[in-house]
C-alpha positions as semicolon CSV with decimal commas, in nm:
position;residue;x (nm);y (nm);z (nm)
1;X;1,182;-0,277;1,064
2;X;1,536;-0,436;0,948
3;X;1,712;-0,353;0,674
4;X;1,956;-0,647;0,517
5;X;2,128;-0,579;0,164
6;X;2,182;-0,867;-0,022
7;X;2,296;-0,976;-0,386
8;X;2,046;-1,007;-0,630
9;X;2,211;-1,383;-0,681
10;X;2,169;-1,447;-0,331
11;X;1,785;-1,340;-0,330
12;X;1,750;-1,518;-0,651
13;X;1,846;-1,824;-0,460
14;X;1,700;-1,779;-0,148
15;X;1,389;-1,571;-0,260
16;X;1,108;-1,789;-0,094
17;X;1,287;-1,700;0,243
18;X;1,325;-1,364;0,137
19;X;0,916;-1,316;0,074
20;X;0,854;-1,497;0,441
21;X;1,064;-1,228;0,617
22;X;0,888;-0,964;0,453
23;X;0,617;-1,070;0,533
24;X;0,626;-1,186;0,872
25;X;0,939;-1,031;1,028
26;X;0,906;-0,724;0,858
27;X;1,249;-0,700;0,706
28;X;1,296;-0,490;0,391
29;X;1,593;-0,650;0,128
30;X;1,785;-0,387;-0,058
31;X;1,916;-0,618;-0,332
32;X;2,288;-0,516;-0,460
33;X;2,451;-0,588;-0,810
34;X;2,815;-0,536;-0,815
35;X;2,791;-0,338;-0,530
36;X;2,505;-0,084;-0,620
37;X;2,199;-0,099;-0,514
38;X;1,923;-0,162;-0,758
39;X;1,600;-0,266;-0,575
40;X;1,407;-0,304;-0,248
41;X;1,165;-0,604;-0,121
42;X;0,945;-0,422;0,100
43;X;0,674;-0,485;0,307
44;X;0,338;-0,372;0,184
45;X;0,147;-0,193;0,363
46;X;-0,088;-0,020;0,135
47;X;-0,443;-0,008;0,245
48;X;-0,745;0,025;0,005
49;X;-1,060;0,168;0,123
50;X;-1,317;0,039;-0,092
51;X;-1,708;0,166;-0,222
52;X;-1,815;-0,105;0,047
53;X;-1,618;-0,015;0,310
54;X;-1,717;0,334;0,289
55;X;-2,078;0,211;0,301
56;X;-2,055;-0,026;0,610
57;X;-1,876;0,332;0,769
58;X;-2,175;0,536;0,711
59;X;-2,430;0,277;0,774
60;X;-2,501;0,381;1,133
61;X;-2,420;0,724;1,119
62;X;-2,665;0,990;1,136
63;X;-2,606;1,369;0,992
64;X;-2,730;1,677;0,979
65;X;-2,852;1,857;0,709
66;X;-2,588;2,093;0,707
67;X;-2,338;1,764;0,774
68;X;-2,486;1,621;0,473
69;X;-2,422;1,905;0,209
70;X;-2,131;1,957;0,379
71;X;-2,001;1,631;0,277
72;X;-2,187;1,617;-0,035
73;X;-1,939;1,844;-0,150
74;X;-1,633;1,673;0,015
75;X;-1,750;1,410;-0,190
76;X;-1,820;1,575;-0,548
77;X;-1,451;1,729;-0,489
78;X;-1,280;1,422;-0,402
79;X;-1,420;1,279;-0,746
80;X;-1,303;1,540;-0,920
81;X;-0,974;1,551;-0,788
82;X;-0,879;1,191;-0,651
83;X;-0,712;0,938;-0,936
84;X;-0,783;0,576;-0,967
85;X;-0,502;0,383;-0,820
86;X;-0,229;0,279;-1,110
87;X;-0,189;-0,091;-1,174
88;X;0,176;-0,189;-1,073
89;X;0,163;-0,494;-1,275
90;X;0,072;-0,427;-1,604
């Protein structure tokens, strides 16, 4: 991954270009304002495992009954402990 630090004005201009090389050359921007730096463009390389996911997963696996309670309660922790992800855009 390359880093490049840039002025906000010149990502402001050039910020199309800037989104492509995130994207596809993997660069990360940390953008400067009178010589401080004040944000990143990253990469993003958050994955989300969803309900459906999890279900294709376990389709064609077979447990035990000792595997199953086992992760029945992996499960009913999880829930208990895991939080919904936060929506970054609101």
């Amino acid at each position: 991954m390359k880093n490049v630090s840039i002025t906000v004005t010149e990502a402001a201009r050039n910020f199309a270009d800037c989104i492509n090389r995130v994207r596809y050359q993997d660069t990360t921007f940390v953008l400067m304002k009178n010589g401080t730096p004040v944000a990143r463009l990253v990469p993003n390389r958050e994955t989300v495992c969803t309900g459906r996911d999890l279900l294709e997963a376990l389709a064609g696996s077979r447990l035990s009954a000792d595997e199953a309670e086992e992760w029945q309660k992996d499960l009913e922790h999880a829930r208990g402990t895991i939080k919904p992800p936060v929506n970054k855009w609101r």
